[in-house]
N, C-alpha and C positions, 0 to 999 in steps of 0.2 A: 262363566261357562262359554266354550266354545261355540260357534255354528255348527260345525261338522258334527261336534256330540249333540245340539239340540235334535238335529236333524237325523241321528240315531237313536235316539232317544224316542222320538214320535213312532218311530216304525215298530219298536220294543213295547211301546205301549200300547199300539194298537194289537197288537198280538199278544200283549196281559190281558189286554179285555177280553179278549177272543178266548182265552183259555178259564178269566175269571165269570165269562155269563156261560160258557159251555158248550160254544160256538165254536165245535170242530169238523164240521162237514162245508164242502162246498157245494154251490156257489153261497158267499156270505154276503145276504141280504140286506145292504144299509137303509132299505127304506124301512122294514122292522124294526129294525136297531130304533132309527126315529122315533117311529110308531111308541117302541116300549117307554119309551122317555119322556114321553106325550107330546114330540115334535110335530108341526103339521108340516107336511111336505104338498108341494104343489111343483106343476109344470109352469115355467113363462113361455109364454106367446113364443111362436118358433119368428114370427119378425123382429124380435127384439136380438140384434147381435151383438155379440164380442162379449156380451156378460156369458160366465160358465155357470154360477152359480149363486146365492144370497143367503146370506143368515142375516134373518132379521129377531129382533127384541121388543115386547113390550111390556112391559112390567118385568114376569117372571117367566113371560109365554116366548118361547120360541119357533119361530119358523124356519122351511127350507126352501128355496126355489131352486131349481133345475134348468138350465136353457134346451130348447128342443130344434134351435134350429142345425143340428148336427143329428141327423137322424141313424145315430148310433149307439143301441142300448148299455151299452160299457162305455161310452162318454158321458150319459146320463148316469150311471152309478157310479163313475168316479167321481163326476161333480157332488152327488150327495154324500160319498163318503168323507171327500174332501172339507166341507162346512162339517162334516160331523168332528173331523179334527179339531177344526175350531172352537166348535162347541165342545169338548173333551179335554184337549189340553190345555195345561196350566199356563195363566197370563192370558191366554187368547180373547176372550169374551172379553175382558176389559180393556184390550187394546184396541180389538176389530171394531166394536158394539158400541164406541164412545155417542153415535150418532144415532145408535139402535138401528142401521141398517150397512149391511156390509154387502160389496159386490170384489167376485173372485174373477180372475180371467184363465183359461188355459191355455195350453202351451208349454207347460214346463221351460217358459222362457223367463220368469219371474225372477228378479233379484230379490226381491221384497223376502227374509225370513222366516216371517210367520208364514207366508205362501208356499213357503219351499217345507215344510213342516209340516203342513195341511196336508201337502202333495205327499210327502212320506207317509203320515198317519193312514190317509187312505190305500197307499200303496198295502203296507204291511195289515192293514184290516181288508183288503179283497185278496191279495195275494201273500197268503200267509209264507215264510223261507222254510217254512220244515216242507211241506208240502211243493213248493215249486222244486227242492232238491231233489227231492224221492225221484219226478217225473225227470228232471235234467239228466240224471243216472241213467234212466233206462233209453235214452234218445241220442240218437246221432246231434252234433250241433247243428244250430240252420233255424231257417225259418219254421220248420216242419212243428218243432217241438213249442214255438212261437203258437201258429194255430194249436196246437191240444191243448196248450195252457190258458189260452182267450176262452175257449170254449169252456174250459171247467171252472173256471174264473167268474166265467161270461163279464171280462174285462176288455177293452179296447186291444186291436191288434199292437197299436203306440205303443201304452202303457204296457201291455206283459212286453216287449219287448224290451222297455227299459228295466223290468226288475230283473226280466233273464240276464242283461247283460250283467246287471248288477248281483246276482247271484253262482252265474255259471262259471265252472273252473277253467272253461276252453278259452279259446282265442276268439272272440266278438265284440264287432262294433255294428253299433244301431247307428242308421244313418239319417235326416228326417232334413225332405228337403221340399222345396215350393218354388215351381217353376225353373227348376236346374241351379238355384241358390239354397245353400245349406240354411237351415231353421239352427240346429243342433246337434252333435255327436256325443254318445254315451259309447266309451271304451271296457270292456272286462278287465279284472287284473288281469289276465295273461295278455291281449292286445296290448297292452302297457309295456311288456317285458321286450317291442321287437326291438329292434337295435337299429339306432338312431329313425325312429319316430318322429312323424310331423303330425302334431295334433292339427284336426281337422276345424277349423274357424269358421264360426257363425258370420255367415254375409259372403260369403267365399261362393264361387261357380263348384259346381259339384266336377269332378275330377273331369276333363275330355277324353274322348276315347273310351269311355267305362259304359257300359250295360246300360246303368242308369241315367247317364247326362242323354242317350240315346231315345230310351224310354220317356224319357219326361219332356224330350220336344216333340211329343205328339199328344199333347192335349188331350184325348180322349181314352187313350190308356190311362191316366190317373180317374177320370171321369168314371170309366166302364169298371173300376176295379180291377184291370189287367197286370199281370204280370212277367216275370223275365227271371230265368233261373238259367247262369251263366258261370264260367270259373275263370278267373282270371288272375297276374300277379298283385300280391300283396301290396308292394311300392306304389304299386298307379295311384293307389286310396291312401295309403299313409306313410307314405317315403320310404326315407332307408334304406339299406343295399341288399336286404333279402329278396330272392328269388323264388322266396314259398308261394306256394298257390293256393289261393282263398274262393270261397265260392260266395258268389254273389246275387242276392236272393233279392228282388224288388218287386215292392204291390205298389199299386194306385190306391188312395183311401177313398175314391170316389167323391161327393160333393165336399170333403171337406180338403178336399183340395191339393192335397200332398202326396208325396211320395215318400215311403217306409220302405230304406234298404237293409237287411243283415248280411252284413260279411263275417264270415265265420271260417274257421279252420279246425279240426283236431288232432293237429302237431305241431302248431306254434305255441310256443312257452307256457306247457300246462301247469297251473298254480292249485295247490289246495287255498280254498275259499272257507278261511274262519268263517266258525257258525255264530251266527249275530247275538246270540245267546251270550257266548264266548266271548263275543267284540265288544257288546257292553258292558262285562265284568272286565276288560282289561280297561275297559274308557273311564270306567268306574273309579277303578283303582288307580287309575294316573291321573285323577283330578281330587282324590282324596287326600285332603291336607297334614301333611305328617308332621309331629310334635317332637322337638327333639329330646334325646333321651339323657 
């Protein structure tokens, strides 16, 4: 089995949960979830940094910790929904728990697997895809539709931004940068479609001349949580010979220190976005071994 399909797979499954305990209203509560399973959850010291999160083991008893030095309530529920993957999906507990204590980092920087499947589980157990579509439908692209989905979510502005990208049918890229160097780019299928494309690389200066590289050398716009809502051409951010015009949406995340850009358009290469429903019975069925006749 693939990466790509485990990592569809986690997202699928936390959204069978979701449908199998009854769990169809938001916001969906992972400290509950814990609670019912008789997980103890607890906060770690907001001194302790770089850890996101811990599942620990002792016999049969499991624990969850949470880091607080990010004082942002949707960075703390993605960290506990995150160990909840692990605690849920198959294989994880006996790969993570060899030592009975497990520590997660965030960032969505992770190569590690299982981390990157954690990261999925929890995505699709706070932000369920039936539910972010309905909302995508009725909004313009952009950050806009970013805020009302954090909000009903009550997930990180980060985080819903990269499920929007990853659900939305329009033209978006999520852009996540620190100190005027890229962290990471998350692209929509339709951003994908421009013609000749330059994927944006991690370690890379954020574009010169852009909104953003402007914004972010003044230090305290990221600090204060300020923002820049600007429009500019699409090539400056991701090459190409197109002349379409994209608008360019940047916050400051405040102490944790980054800059959160969405560039969005709604007329560059609009894609229907199979429904993940859909994507796992065709993942299904292309990895189902055929007998011959």
């Amino acid at each position: 089995m693939n990466h790509l399909f485990r990592v569809k797979m986690a997202k699928q499954k936390a959204e069978a949960f979701l449908r199998d305990e009854g769990l169809e209203r938001l916001p969906v509560d992972p400290f509950a979830i814990a609670e019912d399973r008789g997980i103890v959850v607890q906060p770690k010291p907001d001194t302790a940094d770089g850890v996101s999160g811990m599942l620990l083991r002792h016999g049969n008893v499991f624990g969850i910790m949470y880091a607080t030095y990010v004082q942002s309530e949707g960075f703390q529920r993605f960290s506990v929904a995150h160990e909840l993957g692990h605690y849920f999906l198959e294989g994880h507990v006996d790969h993570v728990l060899k030592d009975g204590v497990h520590e997660s980092r965030a960032g969505f920087v992770s190569g590690d697997p299982f981390e990157l499947e954690a990261d999925a589980f929890a995505a699709g157990l706070l932000m369920p895809s039936g539910f972010f579509r309905r909302a995508i439908a009725r909004r313009d692209p952009g950050l806009g539709i970013v805020y009302e989905l954090s909000d009903d979510c009550r997930t990180s502005l980060t985080a819903t931004a990269i499920r929007y990208a990853e659900l939305t049918g329009d033209a978006v890229a999520v852009v996540v940068s620190t100190r005027g160097i890229i962290d990471y780019c998350i692209l929509s299928e339709a951003m994908k479609t421009l013609p000749g494309l330059a994927f944006i690389r991690k370690g890379t200066d954020v574009p010169s001349g852009t909104a953003t590289a402007a914004f972010a050398s003044v230090p305290e716009n990221v600090s204060a949580g300020a923002a820049v809502d600007e429009e500019t051409l699409v090539r400056f951010w991701l090459g190409g010979t197109s002349n379409a015009k994209i608008r360019e949406q940047t916050i400051g995340l405040g102490t944790y220190g980054k800059c959160l850009t969405v560039l969005s358009s709604g007329t560059i290469g609009q894609v229907e976005v199979e429904d993940e429903a859909d994507e796992e019975d065709a993942l299904v069925e292309s990895w189902t071994p055929r007998l011959r006749r």
